[in-house]
Backbone as JSON, one array per atom type, in Angstrom:
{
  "sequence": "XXXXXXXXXXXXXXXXXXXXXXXXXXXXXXXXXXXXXXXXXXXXXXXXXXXXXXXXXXXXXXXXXXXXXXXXXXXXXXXXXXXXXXXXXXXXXXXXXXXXXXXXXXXXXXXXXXXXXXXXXXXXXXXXXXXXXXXXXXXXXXXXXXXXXXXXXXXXXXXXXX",
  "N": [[59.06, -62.83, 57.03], [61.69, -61.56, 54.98], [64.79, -63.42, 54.71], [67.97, -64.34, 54.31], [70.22, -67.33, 54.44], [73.7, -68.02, 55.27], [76.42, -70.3, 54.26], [79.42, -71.77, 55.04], [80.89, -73.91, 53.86], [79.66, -76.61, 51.67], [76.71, -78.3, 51.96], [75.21, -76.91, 54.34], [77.29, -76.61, 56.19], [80.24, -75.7, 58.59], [80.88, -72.16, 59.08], [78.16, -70.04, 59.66], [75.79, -67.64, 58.03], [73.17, -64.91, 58.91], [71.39, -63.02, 57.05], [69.14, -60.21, 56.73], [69.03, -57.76, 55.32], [70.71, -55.71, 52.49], [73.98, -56.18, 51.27], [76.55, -55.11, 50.33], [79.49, -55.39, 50.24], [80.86, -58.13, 50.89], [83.43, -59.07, 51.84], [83.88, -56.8, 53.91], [82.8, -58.28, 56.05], [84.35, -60.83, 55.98], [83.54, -62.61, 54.46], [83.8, -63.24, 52.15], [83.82, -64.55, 49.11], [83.45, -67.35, 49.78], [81.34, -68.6, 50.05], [79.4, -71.73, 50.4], [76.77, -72.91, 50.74], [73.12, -72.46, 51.07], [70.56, -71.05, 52.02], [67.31, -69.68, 51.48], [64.58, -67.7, 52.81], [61.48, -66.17, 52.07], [61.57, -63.69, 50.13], [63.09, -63.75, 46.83], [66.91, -63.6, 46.91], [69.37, -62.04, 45.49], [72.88, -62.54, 44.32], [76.17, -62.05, 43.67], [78.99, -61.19, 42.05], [80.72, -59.53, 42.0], [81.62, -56.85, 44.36], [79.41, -54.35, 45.57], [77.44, -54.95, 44.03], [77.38, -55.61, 41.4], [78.65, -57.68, 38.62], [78.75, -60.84, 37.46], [75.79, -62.47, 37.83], [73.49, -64.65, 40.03], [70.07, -65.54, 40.96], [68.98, -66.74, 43.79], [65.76, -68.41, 44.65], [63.0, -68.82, 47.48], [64.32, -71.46, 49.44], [66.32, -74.64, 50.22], [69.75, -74.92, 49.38], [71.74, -76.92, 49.2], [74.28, -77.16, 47.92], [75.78, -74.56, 45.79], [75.55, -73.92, 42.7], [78.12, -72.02, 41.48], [80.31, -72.08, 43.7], [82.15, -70.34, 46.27], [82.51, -67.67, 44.54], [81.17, -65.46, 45.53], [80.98, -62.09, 46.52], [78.78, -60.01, 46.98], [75.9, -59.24, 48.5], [71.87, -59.0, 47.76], [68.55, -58.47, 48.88], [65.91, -59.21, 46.77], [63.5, -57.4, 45.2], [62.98, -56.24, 43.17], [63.58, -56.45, 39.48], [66.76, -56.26, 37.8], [67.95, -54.52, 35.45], [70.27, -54.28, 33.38], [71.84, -53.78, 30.93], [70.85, -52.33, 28.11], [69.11, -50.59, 25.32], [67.73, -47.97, 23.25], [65.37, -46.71, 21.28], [64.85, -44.14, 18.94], [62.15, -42.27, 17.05], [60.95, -40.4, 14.55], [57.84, -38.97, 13.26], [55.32, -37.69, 11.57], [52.19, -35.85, 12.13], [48.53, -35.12, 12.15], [47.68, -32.42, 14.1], [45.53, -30.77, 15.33], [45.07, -27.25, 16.44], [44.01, -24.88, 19.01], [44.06, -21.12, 18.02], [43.87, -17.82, 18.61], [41.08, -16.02, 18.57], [40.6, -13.44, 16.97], [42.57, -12.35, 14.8], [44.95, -9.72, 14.44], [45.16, -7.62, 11.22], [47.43, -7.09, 9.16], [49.65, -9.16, 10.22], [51.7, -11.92, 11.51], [51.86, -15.02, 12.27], [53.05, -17.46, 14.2], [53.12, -21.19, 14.3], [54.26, -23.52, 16.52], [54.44, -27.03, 17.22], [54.7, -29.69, 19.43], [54.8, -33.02, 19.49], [54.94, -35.46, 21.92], [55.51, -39.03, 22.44], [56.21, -41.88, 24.08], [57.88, -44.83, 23.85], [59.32, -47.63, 24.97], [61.56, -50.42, 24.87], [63.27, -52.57, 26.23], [66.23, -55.3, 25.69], [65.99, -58.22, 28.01], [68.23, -60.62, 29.91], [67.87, -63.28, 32.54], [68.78, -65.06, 34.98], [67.45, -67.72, 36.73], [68.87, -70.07, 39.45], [68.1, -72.6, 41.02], [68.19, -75.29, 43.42], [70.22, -75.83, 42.49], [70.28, -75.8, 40.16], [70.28, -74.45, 37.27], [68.46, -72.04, 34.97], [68.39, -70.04, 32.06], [66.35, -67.09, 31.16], [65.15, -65.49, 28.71], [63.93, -62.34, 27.76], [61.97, -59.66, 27.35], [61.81, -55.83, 28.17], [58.83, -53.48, 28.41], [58.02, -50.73, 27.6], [55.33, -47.97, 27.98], [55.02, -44.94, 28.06], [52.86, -41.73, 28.45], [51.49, -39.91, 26.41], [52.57, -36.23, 25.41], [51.62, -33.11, 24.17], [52.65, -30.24, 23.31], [52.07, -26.76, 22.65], [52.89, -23.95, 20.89], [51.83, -20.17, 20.18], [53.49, -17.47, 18.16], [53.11, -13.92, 17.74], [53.95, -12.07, 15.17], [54.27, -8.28, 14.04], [53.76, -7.02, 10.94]],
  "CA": [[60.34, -62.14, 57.06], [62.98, -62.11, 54.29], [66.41, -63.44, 55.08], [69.21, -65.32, 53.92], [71.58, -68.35, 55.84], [74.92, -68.48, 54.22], [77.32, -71.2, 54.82], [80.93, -71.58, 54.19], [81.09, -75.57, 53.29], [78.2, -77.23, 51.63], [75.5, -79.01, 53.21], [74.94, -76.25, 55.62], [78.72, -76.59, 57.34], [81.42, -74.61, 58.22], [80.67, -70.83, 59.55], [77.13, -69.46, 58.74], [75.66, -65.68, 58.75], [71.79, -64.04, 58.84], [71.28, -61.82, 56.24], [67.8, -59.42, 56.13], [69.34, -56.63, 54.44], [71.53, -55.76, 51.75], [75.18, -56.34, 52.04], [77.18, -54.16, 49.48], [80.82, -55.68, 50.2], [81.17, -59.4, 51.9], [85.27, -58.6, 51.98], [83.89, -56.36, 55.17], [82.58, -59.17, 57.23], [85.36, -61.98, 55.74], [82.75, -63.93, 53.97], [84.21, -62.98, 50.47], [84.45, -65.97, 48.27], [83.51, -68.43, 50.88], [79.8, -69.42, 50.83], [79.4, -73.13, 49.2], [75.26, -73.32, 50.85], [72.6, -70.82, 51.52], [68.87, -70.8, 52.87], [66.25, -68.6, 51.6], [63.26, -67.23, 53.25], [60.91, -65.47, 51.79], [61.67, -63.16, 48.64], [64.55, -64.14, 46.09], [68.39, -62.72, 46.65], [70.31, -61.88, 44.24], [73.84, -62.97, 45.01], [76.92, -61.3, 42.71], [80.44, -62.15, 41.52], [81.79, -58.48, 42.49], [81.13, -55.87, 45.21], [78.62, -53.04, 45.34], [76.03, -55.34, 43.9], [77.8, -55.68, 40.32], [79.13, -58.34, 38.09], [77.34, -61.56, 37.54], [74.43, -62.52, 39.05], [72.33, -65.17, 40.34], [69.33, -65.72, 41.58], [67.97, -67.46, 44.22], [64.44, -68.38, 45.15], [63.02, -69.25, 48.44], [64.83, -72.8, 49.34], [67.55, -74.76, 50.4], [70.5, -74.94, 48.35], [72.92, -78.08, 49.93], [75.13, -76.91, 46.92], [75.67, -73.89, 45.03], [76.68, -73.76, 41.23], [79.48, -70.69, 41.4], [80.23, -72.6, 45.03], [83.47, -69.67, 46.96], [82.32, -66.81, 44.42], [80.1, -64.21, 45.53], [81.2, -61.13, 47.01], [77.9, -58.91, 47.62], [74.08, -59.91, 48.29], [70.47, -58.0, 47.74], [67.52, -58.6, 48.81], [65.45, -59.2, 45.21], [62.25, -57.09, 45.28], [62.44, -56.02, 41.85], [64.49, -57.07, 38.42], [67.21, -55.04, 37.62], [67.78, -54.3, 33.7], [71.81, -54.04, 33.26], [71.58, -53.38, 29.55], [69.67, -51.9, 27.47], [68.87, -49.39, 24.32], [66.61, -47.36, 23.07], [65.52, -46.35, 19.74], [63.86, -43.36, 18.63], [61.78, -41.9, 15.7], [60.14, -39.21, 14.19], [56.83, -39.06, 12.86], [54.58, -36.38, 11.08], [50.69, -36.37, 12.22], [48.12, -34.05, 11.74], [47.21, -32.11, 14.85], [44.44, -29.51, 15.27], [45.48, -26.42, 17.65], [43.02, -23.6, 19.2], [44.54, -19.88, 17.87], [43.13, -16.8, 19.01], [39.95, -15.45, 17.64], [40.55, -12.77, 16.49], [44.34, -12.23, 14.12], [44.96, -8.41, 14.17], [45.71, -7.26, 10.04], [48.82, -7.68, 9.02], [50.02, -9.7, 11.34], [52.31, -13.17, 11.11], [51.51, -15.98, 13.22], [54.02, -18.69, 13.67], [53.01, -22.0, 15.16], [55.52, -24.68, 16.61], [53.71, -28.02, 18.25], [55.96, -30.87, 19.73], [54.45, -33.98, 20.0], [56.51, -36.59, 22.17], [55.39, -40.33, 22.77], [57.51, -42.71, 24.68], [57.84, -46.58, 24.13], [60.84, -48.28, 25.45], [61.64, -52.33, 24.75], [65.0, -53.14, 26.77], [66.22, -57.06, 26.57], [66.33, -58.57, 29.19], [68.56, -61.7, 30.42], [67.46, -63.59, 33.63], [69.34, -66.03, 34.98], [66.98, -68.43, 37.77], [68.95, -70.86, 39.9], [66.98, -73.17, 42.03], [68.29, -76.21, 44.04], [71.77, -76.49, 41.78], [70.11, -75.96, 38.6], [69.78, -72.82, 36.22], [67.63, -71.53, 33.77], [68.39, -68.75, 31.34], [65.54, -66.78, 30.2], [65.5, -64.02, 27.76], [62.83, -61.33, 27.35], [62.19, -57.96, 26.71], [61.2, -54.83, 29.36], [58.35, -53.15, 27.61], [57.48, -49.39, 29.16], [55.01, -47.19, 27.64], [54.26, -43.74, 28.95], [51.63, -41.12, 27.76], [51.1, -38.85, 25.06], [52.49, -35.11, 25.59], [51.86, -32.53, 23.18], [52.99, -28.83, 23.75], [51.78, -25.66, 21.44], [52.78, -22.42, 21.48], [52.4, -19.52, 18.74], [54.2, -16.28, 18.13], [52.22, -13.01, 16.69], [54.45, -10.59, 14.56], [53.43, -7.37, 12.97], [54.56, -7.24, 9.51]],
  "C": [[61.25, -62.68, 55.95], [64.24, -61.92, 54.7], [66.79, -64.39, 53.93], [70.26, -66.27, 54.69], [72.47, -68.39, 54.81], [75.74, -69.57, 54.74], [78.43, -71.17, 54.18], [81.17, -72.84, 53.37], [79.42, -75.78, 52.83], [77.48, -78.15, 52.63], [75.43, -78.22, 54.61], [75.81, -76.44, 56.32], [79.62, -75.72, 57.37], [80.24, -73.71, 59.29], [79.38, -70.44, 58.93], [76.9, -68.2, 59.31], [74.04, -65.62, 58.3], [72.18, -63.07, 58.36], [69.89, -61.39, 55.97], [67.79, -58.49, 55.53], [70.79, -56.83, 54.0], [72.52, -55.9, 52.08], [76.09, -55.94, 50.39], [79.28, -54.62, 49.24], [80.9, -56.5, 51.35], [82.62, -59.22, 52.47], [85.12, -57.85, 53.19], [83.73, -57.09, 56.25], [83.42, -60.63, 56.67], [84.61, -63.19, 54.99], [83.36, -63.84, 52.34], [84.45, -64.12, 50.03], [84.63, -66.87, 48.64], [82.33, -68.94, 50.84], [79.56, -70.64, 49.28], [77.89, -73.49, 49.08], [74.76, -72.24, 50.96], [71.25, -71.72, 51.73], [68.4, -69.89, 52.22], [64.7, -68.26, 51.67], [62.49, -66.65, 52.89], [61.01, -65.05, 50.73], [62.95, -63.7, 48.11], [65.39, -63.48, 46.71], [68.7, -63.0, 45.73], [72.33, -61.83, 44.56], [75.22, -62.41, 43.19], [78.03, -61.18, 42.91], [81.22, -60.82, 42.05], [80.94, -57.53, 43.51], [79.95, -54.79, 44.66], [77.91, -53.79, 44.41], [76.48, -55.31, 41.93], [78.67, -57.05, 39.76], [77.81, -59.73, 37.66], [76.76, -61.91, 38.8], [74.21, -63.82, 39.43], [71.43, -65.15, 41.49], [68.66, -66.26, 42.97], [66.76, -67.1, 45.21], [64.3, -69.1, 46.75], [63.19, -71.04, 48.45], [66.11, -73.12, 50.17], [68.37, -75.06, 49.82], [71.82, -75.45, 48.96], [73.85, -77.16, 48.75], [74.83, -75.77, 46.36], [76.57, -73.94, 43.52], [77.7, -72.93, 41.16], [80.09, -70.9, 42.78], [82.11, -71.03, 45.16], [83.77, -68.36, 45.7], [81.99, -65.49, 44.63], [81.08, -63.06, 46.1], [79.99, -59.64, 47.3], [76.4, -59.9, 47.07], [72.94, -58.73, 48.23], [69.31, -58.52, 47.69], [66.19, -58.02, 47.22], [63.49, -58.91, 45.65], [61.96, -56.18, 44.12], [63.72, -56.72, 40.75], [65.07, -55.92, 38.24], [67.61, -54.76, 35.99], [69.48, -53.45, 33.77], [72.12, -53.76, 31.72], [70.98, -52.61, 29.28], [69.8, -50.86, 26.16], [67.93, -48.57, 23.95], [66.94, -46.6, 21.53], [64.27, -45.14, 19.49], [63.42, -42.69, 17.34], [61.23, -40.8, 15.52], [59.09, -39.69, 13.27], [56.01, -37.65, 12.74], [53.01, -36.83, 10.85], [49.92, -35.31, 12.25], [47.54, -33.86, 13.21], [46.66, -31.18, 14.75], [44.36, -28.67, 16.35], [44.45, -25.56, 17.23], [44.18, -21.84, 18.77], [43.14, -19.03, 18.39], [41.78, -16.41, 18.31], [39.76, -14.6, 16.62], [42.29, -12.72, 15.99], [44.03, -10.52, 13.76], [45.02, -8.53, 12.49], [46.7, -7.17, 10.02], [49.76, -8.31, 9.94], [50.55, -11.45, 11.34], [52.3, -13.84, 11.96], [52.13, -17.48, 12.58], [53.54, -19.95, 14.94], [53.83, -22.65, 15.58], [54.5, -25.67, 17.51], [54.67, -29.4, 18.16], [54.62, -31.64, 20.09], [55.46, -35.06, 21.13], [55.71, -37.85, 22.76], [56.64, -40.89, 23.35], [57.18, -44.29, 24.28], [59.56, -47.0, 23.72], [61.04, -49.65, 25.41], [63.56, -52.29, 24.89], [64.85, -54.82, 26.7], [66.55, -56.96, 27.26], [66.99, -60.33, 29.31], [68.31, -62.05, 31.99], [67.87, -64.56, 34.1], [68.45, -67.16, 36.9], [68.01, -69.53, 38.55], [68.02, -71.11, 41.48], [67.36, -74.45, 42.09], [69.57, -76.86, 43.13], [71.29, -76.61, 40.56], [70.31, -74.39, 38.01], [69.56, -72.84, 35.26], [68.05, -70.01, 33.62], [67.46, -68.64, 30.62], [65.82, -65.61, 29.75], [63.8, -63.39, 27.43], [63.02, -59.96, 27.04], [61.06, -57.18, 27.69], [60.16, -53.79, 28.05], [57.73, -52.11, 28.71], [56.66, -48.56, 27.75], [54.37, -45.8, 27.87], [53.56, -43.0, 27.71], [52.11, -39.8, 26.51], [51.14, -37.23, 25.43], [52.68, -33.88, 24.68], [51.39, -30.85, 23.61], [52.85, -27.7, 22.38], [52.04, -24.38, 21.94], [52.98, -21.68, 20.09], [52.95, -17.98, 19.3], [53.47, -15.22, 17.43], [53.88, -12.16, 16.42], [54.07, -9.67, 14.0], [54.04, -7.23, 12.03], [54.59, -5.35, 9.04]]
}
């Protein structure tokens, strides 16, 4: 089971809460800008400086965490079962390649035949920043989201009679 223990004072003191699902705005249950410890079970949370799951982030992994670095910050938590990619760009190009399309068999006499063929490739490279804390430490890593989908290429021609 993944949860979360929060505490209001470090070393596990003070007021604590069970968390197994998301929590979108702490300011509803009075924990806003109050938790100094935490617990976690199972998968990472992702723990965040403003409501609705926005601002900064961190991490944490399954552990206990007597201390937190941003200690009477947070204001919203999420259960971390994927990375989320808050940036990003994308760059695109054009390219001219020789493709070989089927036409009809037969072309009436006088007759004008217009081709058009779209190619479209995708490849996407977002950075990525990652920020790990684990037991009052943190690591910033930096990478890059790398997506490549498939190869779709669309033909269609036009006959005119001249």
């Amino acid at each position: 089971m993944n949860k979360i223990i929060v505490y209001q004072h470090k070393d596990f003191k003070g007021i604590s809460k069970e968390f197994t699902s998301d929590v979108a705005n702490l300011i509803d249950i009075n924990l806003n800008d109050c938790i100094s410890s935490l617990k976690v079970i199972g998968q990472p949370w992702v723990l965040y400086a403003d409501t609705n799951f926005s601002g900064h982030q961190w991490i944490f992994e399954e552990g206990d965490y007597a201390t937190v670095e941003a200690n009477d910050t947070f204001s919203s938590l999420q259960l971390s079962n994927s990375i989320t990619v808050e940036k990003g760009g994308s760059n695109t190009k054009t390219e001219r390649k020789k493709v070989q399309v089927s036409l009809p068999t037969t072309v009436p006499p006088h007759t004008k035949i217009t081709v058009n063929v779209l190619r479209k490739e995708v490849d996407v490279k977002v950075p990525v920043q990652l920020t790990v804390t684990q037991g009052g430490r943190s690591k910033t890593e930096y990478g890059e989201y790398r997506c490549q989908s498939g190869l779709a290429l669309t033909t269609e021609y036009r006959e005119e009679k001249l």
